[in-house]
OpenMM code with the backbone's topology and positions (N, CA, C; nanometers):
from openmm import Vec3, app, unit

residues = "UNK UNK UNK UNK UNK UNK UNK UNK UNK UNK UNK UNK UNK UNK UNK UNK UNK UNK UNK UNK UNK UNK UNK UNK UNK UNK UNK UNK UNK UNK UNK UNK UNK UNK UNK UNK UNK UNK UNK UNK UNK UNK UNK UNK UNK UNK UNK UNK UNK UNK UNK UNK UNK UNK UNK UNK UNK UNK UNK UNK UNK UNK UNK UNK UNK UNK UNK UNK UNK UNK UNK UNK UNK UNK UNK UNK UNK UNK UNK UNK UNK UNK UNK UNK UNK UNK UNK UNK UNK UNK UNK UNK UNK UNK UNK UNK UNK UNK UNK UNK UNK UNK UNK UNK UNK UNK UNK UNK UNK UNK UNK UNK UNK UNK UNK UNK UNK UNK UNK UNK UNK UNK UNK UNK UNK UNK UNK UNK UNK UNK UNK UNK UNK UNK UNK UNK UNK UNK UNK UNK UNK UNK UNK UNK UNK UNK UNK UNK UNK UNK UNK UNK UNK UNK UNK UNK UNK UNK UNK UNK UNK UNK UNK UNK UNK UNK".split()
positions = [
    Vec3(-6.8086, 16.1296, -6.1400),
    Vec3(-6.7069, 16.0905, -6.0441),
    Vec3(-6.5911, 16.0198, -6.1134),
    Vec3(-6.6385, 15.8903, -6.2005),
    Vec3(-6.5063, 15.8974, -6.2474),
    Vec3(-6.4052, 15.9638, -6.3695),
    Vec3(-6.4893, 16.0486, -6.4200),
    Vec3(-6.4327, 16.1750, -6.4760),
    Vec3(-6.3167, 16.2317, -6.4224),
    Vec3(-6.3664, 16.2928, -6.3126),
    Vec3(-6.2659, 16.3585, -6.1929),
    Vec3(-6.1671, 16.2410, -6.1393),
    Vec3(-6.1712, 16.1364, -6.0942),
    Vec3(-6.0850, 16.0269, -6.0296),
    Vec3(-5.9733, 16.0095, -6.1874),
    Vec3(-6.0158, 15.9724, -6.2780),
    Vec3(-5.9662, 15.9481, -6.3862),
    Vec3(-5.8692, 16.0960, -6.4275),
    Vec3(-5.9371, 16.2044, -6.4226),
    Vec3(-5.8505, 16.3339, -6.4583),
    Vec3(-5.7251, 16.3276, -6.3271),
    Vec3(-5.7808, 16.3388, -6.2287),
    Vec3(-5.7014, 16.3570, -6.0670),
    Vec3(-5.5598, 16.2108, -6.1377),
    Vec3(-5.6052, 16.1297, -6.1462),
    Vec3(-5.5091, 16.0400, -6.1719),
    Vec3(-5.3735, 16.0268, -6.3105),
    Vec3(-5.4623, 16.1103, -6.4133),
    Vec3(-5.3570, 16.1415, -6.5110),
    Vec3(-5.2769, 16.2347, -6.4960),
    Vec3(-5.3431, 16.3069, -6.3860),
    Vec3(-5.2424, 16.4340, -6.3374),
    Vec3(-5.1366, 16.4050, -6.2587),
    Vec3(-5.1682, 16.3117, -6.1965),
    Vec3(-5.0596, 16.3212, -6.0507),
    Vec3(-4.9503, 16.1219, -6.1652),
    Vec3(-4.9829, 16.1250, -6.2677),
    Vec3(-4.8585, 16.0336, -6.3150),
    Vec3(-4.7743, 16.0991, -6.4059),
    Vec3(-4.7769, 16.2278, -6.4880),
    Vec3(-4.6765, 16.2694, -6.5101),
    Vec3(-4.5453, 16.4182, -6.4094),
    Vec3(-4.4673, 16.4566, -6.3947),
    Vec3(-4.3816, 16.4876, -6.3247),
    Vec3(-4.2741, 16.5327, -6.3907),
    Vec3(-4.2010, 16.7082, -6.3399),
    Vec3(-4.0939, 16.7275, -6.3813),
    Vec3(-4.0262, 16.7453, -6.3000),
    Vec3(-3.8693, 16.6558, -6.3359),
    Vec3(-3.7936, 16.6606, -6.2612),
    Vec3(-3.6348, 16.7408, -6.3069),
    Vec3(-3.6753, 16.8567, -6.1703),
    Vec3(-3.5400, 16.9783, -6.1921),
    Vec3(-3.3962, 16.9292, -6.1576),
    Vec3(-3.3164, 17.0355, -6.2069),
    Vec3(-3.1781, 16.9646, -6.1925),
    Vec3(-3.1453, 17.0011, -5.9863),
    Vec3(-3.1424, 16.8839, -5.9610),
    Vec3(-3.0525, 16.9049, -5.8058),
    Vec3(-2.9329, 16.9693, -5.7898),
    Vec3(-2.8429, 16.9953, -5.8744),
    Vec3(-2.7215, 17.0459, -5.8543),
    Vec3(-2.7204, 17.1642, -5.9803),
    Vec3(-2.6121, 17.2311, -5.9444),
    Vec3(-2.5811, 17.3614, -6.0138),
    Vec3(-2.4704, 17.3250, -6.1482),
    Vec3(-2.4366, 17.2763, -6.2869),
    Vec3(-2.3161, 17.2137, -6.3201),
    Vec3(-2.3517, 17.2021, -6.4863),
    Vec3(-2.2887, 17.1231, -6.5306),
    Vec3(-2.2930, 17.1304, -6.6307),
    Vec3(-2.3472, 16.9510, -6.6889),
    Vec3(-2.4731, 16.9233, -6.7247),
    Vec3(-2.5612, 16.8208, -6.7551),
    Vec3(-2.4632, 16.7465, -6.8790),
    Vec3(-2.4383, 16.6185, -6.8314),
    Vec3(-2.4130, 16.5128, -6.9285),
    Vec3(-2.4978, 16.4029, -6.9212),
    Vec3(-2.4861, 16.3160, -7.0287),
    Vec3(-2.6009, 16.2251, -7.0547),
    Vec3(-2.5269, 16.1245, -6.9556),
    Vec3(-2.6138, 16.0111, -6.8989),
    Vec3(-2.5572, 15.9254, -6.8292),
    Vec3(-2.4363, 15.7964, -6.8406),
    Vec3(-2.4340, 15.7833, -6.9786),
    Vec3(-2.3746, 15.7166, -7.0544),
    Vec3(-2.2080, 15.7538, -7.0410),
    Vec3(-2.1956, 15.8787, -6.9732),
    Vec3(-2.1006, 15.9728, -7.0172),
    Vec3(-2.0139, 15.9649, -6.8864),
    Vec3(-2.0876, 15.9020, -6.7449),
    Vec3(-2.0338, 15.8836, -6.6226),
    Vec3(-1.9544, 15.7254, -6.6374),
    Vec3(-1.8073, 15.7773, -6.6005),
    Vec3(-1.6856, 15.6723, -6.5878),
    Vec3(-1.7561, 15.5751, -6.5035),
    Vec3(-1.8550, 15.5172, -6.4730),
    Vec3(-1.8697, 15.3897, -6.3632),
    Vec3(-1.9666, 15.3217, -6.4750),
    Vec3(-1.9371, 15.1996, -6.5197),
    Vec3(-2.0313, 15.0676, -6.5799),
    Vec3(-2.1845, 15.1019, -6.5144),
    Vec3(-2.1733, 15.1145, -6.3208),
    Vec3(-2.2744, 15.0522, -6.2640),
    Vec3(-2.4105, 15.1779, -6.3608),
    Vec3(-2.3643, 15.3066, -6.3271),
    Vec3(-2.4598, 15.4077, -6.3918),
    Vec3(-2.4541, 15.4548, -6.5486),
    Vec3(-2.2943, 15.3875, -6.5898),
    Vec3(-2.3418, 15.4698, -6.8030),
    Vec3(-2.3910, 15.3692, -6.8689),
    Vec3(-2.4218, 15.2100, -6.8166),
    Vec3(-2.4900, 15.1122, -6.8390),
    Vec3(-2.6125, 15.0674, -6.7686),
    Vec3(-2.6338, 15.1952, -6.6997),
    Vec3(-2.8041, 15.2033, -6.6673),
    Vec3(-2.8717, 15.0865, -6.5649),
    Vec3(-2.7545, 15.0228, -6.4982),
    Vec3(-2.7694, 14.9396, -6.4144),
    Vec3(-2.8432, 14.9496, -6.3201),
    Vec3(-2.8551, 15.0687, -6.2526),
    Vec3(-2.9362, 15.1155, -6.1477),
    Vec3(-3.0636, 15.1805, -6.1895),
    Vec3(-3.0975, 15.2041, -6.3517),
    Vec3(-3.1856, 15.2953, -6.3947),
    Vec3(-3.1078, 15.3889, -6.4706),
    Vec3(-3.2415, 15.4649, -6.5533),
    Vec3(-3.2016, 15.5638, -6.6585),
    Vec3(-3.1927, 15.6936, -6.5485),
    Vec3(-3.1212, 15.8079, -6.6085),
    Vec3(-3.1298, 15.9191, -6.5459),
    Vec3(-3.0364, 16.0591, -6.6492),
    Vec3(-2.9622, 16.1324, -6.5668),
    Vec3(-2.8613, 16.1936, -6.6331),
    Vec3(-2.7393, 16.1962, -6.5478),
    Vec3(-2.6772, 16.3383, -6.5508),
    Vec3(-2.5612, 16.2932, -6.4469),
    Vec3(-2.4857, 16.5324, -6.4632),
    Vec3(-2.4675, 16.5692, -6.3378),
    Vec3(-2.3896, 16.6978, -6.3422),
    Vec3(-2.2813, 16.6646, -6.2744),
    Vec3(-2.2107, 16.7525, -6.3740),
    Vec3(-2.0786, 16.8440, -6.2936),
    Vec3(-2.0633, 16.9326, -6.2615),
    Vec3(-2.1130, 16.8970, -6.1039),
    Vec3(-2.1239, 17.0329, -6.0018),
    Vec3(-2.0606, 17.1409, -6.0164),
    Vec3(-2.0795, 17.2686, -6.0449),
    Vec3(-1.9488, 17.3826, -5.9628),
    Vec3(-1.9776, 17.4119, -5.8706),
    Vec3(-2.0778, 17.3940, -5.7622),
    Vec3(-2.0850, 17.4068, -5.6429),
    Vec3(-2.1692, 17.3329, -5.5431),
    Vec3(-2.1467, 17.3447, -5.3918),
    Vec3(-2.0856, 17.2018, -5.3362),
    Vec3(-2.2720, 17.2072, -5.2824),
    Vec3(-2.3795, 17.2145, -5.3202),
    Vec3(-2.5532, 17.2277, -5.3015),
    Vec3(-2.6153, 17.1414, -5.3649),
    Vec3(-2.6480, 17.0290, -5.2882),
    Vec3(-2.7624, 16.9277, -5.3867),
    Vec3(-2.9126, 16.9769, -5.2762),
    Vec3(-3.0098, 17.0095, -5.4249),
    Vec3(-3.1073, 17.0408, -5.3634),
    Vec3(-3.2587, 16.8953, -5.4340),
    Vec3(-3.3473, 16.8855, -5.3884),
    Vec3(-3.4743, 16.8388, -5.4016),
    Vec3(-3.5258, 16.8747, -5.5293),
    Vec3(-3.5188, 16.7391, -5.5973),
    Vec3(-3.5167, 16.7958, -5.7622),
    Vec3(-3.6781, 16.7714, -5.7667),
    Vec3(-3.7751, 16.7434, -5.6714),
    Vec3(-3.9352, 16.7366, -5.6923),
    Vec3(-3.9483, 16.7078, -5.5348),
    Vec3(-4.0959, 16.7297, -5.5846),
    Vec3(-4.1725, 16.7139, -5.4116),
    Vec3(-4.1912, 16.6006, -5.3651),
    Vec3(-4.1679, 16.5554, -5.2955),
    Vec3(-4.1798, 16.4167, -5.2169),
    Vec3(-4.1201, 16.3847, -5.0541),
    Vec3(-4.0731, 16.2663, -5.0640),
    Vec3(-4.0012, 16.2007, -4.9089),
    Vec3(-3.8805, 16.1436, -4.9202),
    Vec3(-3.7917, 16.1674, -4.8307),
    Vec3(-3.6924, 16.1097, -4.8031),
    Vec3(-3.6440, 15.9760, -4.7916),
    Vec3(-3.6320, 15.8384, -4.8572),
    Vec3(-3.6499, 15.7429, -4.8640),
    Vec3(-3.5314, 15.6125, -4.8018),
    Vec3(-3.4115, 15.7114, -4.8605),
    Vec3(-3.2956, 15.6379, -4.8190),
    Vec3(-3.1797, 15.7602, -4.7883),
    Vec3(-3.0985, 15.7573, -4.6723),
    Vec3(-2.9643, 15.8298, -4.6080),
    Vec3(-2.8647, 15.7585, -4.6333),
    Vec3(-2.7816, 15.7354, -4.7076),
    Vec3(-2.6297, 15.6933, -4.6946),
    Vec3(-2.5934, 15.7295, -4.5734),
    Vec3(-2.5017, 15.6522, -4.4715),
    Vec3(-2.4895, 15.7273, -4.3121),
    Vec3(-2.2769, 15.7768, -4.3954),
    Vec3(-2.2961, 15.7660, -4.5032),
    Vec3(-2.1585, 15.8384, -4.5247),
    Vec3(-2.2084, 15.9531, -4.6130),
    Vec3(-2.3174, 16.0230, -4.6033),
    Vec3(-2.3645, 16.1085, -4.6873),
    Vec3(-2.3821, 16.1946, -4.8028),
    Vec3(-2.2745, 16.0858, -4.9065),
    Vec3(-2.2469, 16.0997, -4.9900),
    Vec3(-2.3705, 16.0697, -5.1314),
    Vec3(-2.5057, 16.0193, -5.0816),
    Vec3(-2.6309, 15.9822, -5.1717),
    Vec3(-2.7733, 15.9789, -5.0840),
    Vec3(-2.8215, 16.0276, -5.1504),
    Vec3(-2.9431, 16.0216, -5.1102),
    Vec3(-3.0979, 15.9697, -5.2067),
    Vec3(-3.2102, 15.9052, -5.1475),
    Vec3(-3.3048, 15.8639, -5.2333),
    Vec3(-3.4295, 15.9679, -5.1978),
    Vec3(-3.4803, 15.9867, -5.2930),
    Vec3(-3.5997, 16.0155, -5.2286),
    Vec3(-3.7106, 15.9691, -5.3804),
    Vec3(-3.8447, 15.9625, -5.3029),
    Vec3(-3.9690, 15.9321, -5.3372),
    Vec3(-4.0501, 16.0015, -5.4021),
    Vec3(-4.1177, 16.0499, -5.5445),
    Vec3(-4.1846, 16.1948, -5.5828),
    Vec3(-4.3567, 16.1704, -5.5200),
    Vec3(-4.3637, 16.2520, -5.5087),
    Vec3(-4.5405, 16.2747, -5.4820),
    Vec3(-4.6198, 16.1174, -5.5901),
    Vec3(-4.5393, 16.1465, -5.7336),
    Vec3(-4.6206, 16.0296, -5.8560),
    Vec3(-4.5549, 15.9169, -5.8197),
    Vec3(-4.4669, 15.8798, -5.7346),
    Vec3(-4.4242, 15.7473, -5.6773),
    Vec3(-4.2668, 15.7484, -5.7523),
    Vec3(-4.2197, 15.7771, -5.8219),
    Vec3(-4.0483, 15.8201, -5.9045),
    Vec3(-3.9829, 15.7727, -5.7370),
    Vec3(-3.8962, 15.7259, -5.7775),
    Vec3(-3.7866, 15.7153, -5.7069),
    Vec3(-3.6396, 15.7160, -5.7817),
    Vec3(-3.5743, 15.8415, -5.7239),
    Vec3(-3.4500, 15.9064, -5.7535),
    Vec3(-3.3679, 15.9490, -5.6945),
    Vec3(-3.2351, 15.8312, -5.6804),
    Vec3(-3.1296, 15.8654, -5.6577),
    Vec3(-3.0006, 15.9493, -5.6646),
    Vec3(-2.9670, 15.9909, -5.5975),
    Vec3(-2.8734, 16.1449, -5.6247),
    Vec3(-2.7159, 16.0611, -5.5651),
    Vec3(-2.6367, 16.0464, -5.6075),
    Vec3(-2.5145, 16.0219, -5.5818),
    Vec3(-2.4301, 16.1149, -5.6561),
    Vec3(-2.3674, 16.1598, -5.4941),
    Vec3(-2.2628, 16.2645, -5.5492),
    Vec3(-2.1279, 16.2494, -5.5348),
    Vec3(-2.0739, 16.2493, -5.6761),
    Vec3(-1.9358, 16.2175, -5.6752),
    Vec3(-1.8809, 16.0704, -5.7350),
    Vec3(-1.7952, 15.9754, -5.7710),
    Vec3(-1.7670, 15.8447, -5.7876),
    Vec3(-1.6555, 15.8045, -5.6637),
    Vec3(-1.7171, 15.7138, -5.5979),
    Vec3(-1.5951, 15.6530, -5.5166),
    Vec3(-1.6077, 15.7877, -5.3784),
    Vec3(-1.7261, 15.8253, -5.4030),
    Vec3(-1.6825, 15.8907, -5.3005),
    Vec3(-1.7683, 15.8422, -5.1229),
    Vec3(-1.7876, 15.7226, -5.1611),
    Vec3(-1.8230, 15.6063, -4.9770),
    Vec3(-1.7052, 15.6293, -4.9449),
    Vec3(-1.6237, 15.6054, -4.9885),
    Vec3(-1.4776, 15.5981, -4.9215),
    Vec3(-1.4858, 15.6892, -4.8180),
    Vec3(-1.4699, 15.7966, -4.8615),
    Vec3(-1.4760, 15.9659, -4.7815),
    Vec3(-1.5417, 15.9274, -4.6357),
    Vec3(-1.5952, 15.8647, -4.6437),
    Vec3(-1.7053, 15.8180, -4.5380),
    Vec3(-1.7811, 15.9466, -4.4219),
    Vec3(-1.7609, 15.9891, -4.5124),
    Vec3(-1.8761, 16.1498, -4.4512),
    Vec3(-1.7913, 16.2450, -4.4755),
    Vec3(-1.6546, 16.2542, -4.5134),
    Vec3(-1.5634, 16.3696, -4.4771),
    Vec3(-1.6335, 16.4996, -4.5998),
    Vec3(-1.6266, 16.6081, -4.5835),
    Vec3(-1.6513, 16.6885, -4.6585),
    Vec3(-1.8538, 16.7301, -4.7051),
    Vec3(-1.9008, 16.6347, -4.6062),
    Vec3(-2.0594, 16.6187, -4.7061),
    Vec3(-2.1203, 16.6581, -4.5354),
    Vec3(-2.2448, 16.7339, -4.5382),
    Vec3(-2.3468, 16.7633, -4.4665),
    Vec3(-2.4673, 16.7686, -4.4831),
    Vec3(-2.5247, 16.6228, -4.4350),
    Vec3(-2.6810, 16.6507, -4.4689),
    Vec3(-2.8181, 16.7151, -4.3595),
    Vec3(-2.8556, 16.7752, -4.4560),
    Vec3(-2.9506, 16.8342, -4.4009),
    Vec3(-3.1476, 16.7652, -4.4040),
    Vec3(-3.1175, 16.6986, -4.3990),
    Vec3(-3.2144, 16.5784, -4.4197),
    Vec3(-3.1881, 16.4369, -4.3719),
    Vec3(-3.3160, 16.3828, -4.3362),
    Vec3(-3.2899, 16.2731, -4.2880),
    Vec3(-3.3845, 16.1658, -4.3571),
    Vec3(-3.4125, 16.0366, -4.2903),
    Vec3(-3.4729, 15.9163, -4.3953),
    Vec3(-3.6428, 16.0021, -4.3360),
    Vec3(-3.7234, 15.9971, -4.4440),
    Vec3(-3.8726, 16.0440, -4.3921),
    Vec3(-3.9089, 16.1924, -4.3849),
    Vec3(-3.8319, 16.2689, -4.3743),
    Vec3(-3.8758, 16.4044, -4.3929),
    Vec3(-3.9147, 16.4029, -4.5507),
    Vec3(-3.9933, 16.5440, -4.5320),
    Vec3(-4.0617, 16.5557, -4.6703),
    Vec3(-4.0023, 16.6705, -4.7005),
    Vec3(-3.9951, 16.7018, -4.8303),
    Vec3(-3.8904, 16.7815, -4.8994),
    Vec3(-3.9733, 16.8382, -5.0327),
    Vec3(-3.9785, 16.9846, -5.0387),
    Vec3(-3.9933, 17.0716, -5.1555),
    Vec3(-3.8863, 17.0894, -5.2490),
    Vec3(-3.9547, 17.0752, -5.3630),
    Vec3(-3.8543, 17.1381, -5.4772),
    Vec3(-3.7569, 17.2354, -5.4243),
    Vec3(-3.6470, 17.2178, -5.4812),
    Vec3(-3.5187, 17.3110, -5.3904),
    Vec3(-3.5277, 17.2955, -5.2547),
    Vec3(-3.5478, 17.2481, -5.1684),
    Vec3(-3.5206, 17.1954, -5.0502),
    Vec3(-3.3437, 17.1561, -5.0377),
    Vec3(-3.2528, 17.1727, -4.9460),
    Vec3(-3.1139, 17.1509, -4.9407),
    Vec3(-3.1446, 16.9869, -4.8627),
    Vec3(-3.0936, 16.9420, -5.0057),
    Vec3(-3.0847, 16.7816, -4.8890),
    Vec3(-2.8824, 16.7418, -4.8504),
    Vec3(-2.8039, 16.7905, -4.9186),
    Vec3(-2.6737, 16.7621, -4.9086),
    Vec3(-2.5540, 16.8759, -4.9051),
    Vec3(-2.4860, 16.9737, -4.8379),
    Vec3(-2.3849, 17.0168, -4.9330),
    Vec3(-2.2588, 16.9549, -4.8849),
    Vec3(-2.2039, 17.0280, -4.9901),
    Vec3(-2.0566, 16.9041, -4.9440),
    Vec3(-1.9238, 16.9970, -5.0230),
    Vec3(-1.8106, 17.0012, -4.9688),
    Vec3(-1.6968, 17.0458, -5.0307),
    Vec3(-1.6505, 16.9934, -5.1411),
    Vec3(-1.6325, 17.0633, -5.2592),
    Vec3(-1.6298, 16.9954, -5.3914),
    Vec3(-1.5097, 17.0118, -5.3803),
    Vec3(-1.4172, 17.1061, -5.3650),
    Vec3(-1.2814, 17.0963, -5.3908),
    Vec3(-1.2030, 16.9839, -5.3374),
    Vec3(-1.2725, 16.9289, -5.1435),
    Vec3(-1.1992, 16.8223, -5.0952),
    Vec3(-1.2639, 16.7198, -5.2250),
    Vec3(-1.3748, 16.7174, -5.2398),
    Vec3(-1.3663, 16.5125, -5.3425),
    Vec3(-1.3093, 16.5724, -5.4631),
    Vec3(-1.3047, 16.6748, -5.5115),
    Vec3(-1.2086, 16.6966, -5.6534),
    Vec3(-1.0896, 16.6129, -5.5901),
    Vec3(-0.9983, 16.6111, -5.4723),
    Vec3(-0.8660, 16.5519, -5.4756),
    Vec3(-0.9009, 16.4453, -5.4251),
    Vec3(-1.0108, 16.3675, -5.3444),
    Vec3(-0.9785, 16.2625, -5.2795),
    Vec3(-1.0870, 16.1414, -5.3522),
    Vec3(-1.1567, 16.1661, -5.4411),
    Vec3(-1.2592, 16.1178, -5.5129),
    Vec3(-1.1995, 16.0735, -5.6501),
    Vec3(-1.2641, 15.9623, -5.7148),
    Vec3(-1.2341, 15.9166, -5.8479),
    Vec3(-1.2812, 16.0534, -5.9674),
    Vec3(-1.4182, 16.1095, -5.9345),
    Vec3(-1.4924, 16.2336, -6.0009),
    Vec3(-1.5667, 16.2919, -5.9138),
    Vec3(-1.6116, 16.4365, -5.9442),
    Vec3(-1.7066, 16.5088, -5.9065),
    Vec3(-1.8004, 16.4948, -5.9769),
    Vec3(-1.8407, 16.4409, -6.0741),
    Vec3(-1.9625, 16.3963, -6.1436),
    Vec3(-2.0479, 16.3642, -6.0600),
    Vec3(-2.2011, 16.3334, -6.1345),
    Vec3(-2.3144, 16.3099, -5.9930),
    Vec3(-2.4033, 16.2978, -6.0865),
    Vec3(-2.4367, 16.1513, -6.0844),
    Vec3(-2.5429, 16.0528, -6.1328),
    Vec3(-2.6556, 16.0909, -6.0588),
    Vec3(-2.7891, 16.1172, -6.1774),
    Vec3(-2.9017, 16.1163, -6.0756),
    Vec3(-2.9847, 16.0031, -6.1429),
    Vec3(-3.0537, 15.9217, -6.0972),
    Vec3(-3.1098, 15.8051, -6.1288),
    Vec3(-3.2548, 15.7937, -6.0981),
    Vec3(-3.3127, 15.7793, -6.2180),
    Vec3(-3.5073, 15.7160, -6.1752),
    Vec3(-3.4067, 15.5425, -6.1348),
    Vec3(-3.4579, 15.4795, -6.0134),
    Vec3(-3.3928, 15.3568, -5.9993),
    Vec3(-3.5282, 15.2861, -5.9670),
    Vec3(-3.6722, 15.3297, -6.0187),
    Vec3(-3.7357, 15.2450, -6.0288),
    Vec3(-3.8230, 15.2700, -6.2002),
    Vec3(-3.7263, 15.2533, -6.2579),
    Vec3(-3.7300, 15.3105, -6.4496),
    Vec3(-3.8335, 15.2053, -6.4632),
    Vec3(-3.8682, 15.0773, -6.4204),
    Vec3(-3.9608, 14.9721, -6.4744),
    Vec3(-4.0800, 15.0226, -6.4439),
    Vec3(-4.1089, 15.0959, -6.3595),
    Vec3(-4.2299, 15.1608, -6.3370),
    Vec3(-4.2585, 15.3116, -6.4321),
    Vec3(-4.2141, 15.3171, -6.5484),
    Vec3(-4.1863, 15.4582, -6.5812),
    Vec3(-4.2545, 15.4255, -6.7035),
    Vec3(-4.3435, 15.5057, -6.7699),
    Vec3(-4.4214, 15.4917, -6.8973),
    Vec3(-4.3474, 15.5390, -7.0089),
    Vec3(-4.2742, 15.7182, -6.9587),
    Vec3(-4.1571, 15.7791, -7.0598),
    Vec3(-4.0690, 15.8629, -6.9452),
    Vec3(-3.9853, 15.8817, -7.0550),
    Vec3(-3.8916, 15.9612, -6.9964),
    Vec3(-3.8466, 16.0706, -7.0993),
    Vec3(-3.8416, 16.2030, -7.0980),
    Vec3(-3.8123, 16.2616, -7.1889),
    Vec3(-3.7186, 16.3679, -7.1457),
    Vec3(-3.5936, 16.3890, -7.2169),
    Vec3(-3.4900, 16.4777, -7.1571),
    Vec3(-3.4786, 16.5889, -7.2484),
    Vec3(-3.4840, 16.7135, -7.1345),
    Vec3(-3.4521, 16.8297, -7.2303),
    Vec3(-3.3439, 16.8192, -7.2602),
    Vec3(-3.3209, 16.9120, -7.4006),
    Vec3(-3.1548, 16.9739, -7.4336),
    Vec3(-3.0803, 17.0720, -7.3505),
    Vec3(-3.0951, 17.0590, -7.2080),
    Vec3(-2.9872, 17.2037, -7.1285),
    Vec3(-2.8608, 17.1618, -7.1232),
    Vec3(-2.7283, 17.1876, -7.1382),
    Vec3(-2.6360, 17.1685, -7.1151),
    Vec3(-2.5814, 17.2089, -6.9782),
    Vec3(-2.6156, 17.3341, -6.9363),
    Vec3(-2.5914, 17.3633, -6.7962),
    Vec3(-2.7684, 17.3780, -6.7493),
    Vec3(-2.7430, 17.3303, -6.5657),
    Vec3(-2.8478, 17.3959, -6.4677),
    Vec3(-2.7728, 17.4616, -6.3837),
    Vec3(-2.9280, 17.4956, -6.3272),
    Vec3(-2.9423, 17.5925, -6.2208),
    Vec3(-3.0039, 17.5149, -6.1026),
    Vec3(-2.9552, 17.4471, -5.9773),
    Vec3(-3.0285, 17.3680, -5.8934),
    Vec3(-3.1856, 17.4383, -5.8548),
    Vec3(-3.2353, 17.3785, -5.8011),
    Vec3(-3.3765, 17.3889, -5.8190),
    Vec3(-3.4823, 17.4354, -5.9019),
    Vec3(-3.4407, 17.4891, -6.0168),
    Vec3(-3.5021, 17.5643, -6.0878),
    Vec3(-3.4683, 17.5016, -6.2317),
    Vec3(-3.3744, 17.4795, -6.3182),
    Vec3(-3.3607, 17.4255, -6.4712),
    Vec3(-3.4250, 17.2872, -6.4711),
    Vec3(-3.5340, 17.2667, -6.5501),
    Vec3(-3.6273, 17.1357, -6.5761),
    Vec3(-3.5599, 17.0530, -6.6665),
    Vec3(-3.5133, 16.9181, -6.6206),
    Vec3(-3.4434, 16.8362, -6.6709),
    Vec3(-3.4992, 16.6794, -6.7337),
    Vec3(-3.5863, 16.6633, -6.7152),
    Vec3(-3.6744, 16.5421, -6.7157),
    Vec3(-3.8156, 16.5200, -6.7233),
    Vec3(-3.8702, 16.5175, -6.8489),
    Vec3(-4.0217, 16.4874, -6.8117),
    Vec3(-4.0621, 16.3616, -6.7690),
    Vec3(-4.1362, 16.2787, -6.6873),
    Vec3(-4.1902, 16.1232, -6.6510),
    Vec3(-4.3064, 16.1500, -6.7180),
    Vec3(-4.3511, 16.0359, -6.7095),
    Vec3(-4.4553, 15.9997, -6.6838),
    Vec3(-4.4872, 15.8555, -6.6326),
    Vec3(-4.5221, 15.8330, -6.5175),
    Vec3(-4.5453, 15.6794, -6.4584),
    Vec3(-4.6755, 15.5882, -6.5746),
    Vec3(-4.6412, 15.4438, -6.5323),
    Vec3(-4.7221, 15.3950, -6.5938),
    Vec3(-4.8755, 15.3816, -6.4946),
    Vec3(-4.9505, 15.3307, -6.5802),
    Vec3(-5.0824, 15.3742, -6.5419),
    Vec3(-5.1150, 15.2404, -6.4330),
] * unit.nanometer
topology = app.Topology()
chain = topology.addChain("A")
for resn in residues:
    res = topology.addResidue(resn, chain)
    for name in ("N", "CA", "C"):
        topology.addAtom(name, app.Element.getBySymbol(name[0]), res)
């Protein structure tokens, strides 16, 4: 028994996490805001969308709704919590251009549509179209290991290995 409890448990703490958006992957360091290229909120990476689809980068729950729908949190099955903010400066907008399709508590599959939103309106009314994605509970995180992709493919290009701590 605890063979199995012990296996069941090393399984469900590591986790890959796919790219949510369709764009071209920069390291986080690389996003114009202090709060995310100084890791303030947590480690992560960051795309530049070419198109306007944030999807469910792992399986889990819906945790937090921006009611200007410009970010969303959600929860992984291994406990990860990862923030998706799309765009810089783009609360302002205060919903204009963004439609979510999700709410706080629904549960969500890999590629699941949790946001789309008109990229061309925050290209003009936004500081960037960039889009920080954040582990924002990194103290709970054993590793983090990032592939080399330069571009994804939303739901599908693997961007992040975890592994939670034990």
């Amino acid at each position: 028994m605890l063979g199995k409890l012990f296996g069941k448990k090393l399984a469900e703490v590591k986790e890959t996490i796919v790219a949510p958006l369709t764009g071209e992957v920069k390291e986080l360091e690389e996003v114009p805001d202090p709060v995310f290229s100084q890791k303030m909120m947590g480690d992560g990476f960051a795309i530049v969308p070419s198109e306007g689809f944030v999807v469910s980068p792992v399986e889990g729950k819906i945790i937090q709704f921006f009611h200007t729908k410009h970010a969303v949190g959600i929860q992984s099955k291994t406990g990860l919590e990862i923030l998706i903010h799309v765009g810089l400066e783009t609360v302002s907008m205060n919903g204009e251009g963004f439609t979510a399709h999700v709410k706080e508590g629904d549960k969500v599959r890999v590629g699941d549509t949790l946001i789309t939103f008109d990229l061309d309106l925050i290209s003009k009314k936004a500081k960037s179209t960039i889009t920080p994605v954040v582990i924002t509970n990194s103290d709970s995180v054993e590793s983090i290991e990032r592939e080399t992709e330069s571009q994804a493919e939303k739901g599908k290009t693997a961007l992040l290995q975890t592994e939670m701590k034990a």
